[in-house]
Biopython code that builds the backbone (N, CA, C, O; Angstrom):
import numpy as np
from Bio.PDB.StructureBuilder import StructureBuilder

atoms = [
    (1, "UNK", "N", (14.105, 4.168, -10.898)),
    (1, "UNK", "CA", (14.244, 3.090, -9.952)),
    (1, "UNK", "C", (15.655, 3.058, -9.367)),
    (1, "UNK", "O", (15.514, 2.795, -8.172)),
    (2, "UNK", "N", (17.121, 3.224, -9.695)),
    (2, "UNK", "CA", (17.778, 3.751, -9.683)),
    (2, "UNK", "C", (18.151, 4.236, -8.575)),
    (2, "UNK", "O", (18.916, 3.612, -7.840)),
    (3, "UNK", "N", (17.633, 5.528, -8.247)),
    (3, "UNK", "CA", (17.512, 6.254, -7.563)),
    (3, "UNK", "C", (16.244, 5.929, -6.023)),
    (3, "UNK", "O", (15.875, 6.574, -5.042)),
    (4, "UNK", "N", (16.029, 4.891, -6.474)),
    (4, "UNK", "CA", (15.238, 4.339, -4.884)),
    (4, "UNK", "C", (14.148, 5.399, -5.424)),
    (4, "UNK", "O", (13.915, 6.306, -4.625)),
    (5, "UNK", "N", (13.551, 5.435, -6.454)),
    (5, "UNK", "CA", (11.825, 6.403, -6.535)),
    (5, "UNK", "C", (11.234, 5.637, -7.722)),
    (5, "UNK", "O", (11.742, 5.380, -8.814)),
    (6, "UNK", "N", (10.243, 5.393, -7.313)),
    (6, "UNK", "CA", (9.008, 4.756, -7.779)),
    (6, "UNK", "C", (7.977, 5.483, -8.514)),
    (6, "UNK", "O", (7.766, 5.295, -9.712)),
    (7, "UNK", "N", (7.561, 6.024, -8.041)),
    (7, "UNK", "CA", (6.333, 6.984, -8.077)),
    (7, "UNK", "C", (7.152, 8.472, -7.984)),
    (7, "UNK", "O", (7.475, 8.807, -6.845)),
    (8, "UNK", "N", (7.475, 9.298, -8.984)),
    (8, "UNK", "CA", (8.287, 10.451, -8.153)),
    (8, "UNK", "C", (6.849, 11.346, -7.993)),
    (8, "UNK", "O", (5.851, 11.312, -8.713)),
    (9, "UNK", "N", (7.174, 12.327, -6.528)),
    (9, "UNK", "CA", (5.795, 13.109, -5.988)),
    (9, "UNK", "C", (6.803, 14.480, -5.342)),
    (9, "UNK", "O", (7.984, 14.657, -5.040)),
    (10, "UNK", "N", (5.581, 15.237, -5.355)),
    (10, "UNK", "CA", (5.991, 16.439, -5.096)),
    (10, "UNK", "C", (6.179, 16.195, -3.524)),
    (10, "UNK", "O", (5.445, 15.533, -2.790)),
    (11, "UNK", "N", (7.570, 17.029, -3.125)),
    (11, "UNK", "CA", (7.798, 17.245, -1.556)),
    (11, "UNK", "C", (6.656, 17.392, -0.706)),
    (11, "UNK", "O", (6.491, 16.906, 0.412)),
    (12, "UNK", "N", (5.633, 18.366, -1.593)),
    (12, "UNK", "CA", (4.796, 18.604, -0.251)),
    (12, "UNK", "C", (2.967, 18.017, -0.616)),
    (12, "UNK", "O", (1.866, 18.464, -0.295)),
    (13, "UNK", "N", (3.482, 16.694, -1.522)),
    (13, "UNK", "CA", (2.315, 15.663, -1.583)),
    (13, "UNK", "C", (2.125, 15.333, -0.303)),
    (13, "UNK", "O", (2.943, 14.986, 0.549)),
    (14, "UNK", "N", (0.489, 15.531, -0.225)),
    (14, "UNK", "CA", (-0.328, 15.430, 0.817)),
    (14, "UNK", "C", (-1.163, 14.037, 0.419)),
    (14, "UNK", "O", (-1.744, 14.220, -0.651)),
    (15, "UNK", "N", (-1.346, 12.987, 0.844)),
    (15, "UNK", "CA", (-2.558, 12.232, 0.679)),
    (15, "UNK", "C", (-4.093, 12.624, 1.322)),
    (15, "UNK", "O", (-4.343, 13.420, 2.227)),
    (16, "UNK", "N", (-4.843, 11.943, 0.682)),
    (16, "UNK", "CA", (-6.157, 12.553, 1.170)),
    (16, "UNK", "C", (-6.606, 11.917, 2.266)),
    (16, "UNK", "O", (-6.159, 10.827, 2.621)),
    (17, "UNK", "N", (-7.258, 12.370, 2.701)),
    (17, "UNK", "CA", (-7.799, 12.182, 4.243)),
    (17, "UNK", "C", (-8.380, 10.522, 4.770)),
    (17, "UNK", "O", (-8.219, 9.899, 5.820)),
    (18, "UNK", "N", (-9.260, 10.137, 3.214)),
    (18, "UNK", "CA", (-9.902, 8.716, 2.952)),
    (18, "UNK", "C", (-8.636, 7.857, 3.052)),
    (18, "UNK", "O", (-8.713, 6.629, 3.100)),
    (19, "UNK", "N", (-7.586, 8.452, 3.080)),
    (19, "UNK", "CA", (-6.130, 7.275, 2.828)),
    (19, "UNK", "C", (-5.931, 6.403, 4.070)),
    (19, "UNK", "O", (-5.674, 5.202, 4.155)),
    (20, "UNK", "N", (-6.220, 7.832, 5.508)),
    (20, "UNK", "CA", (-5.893, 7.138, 6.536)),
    (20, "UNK", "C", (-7.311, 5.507, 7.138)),
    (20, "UNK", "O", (-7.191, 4.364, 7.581)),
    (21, "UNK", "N", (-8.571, 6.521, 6.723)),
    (21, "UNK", "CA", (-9.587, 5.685, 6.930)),
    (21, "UNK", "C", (-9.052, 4.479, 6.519)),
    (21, "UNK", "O", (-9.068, 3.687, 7.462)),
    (22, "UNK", "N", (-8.475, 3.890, 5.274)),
    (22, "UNK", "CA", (-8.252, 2.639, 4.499)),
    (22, "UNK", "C", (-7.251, 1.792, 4.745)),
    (22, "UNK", "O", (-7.183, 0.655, 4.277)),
    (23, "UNK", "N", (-6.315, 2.385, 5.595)),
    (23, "UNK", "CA", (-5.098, 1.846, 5.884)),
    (23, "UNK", "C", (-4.809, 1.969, 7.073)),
    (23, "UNK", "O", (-3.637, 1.773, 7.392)),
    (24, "UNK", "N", (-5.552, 2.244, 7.845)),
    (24, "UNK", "CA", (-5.706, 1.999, 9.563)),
    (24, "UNK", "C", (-5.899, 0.732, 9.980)),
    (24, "UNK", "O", (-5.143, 0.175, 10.776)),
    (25, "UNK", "N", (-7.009, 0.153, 9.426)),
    (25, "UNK", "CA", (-7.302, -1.272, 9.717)),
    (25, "UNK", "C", (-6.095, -2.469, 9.291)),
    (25, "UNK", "O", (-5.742, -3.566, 9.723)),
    (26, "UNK", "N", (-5.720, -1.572, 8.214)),
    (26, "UNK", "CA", (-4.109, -3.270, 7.559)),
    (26, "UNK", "C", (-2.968, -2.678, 8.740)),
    (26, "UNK", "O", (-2.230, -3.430, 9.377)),
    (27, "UNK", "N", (-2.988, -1.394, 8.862)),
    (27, "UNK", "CA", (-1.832, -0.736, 9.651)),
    (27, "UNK", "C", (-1.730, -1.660, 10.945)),
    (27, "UNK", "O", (-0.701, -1.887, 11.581)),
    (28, "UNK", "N", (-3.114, -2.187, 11.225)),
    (28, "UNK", "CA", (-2.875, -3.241, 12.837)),
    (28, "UNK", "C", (-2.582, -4.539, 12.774)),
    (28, "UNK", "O", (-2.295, -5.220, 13.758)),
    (29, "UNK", "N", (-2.661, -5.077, 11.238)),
    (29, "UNK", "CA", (-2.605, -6.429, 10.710)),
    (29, "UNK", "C", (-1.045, -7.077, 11.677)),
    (29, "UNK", "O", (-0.309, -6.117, 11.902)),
    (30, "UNK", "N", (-0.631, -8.020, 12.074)),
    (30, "UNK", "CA", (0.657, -8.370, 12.308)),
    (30, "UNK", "C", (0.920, -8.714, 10.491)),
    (30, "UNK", "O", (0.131, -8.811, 9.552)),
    (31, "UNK", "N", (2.522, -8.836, 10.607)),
    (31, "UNK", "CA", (3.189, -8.572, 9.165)),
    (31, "UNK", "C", (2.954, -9.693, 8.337)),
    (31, "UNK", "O", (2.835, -9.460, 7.134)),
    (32, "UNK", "N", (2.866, -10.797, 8.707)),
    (32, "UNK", "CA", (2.278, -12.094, 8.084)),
    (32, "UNK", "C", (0.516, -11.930, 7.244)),
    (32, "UNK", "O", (0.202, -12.276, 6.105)),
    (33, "UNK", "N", (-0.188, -11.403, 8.124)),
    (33, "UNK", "CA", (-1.210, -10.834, 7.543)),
    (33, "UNK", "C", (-1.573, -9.964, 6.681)),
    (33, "UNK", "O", (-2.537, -9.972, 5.916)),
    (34, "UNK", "N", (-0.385, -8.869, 6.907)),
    (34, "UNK", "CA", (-0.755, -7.843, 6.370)),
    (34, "UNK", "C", (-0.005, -8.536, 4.795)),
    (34, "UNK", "O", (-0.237, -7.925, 3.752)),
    (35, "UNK", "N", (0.843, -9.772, 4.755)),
    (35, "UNK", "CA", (1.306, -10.056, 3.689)),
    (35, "UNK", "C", (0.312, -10.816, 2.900)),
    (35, "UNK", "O", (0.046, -10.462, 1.751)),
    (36, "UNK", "N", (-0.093, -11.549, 3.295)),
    (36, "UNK", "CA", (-1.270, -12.747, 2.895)),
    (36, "UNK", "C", (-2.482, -11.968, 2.556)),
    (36, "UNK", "O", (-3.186, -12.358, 1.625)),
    (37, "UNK", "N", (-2.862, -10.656, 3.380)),
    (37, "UNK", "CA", (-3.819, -9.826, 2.383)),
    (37, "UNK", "C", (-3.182, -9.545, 1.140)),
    (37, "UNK", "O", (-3.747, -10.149, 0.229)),
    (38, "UNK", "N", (-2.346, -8.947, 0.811)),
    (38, "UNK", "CA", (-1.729, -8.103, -0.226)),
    (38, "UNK", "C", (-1.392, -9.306, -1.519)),
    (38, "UNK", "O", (-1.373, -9.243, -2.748)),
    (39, "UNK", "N", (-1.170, -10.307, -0.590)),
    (39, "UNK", "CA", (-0.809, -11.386, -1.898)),
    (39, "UNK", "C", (-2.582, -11.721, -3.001)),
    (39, "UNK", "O", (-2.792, -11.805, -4.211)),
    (40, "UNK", "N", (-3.751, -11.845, -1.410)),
    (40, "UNK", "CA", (-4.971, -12.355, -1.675)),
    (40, "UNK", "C", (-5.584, -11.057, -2.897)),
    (40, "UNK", "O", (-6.270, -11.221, -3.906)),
    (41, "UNK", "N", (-5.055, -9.888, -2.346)),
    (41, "UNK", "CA", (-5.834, -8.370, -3.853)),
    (41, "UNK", "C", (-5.235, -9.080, -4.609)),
    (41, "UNK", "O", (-5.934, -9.928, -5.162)),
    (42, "UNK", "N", (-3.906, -9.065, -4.925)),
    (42, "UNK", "CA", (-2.944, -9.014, -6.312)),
    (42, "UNK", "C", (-3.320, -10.528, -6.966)),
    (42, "UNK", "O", (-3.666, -10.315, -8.128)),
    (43, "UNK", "N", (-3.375, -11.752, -6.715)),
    (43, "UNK", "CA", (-3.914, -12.621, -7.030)),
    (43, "UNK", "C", (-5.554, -12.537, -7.326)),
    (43, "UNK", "O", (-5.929, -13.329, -8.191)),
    (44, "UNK", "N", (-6.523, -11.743, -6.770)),
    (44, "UNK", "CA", (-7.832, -11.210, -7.677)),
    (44, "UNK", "C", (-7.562, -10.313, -8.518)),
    (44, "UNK", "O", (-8.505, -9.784, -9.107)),
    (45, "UNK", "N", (-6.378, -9.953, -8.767)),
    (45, "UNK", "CA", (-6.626, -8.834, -9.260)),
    (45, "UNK", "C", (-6.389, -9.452, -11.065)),
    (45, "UNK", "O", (-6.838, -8.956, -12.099)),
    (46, "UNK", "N", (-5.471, -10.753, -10.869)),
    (46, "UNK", "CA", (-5.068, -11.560, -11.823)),
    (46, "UNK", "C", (-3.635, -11.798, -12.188)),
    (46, "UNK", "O", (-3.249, -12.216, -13.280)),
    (47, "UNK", "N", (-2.797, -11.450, -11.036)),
    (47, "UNK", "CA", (-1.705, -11.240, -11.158)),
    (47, "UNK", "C", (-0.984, -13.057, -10.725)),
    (47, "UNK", "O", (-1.382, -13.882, -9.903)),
    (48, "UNK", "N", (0.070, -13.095, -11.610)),
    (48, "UNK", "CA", (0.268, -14.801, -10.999)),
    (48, "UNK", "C", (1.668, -14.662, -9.725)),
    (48, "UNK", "O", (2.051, -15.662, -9.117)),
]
sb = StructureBuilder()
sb.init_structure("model")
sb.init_model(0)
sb.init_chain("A")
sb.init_seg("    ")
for serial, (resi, resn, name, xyz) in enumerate(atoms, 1):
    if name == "N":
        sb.init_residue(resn, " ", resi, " ")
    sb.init_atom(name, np.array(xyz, "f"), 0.0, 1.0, " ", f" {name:<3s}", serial, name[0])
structure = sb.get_structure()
């Protein structure tokens, strides 16, 4: 964390193709939305 890396991934990590399908639709959200979704998963998810 440190070092600003989270997740460390290989340079030439590719995501899979289904990634873009899933994140196209939040990608248009304005930023308020796209926050209030993310709060609405993590709160089902059981997070306080």
């Amino acid at each position: 964390m440190e070092q600003g890396t989270v997740i460390p991934l290989p340079s030439d990590y590719q995501l899979p193709a289904e990634t873009d399908e899933f994140t196209h639709p939040i990608k248009q959200l304005d930023f308020e939305k796209r926050i209030n979704l993310m709060r609405s998963i993590v709160r089902d998810m059981g997070a306080q």
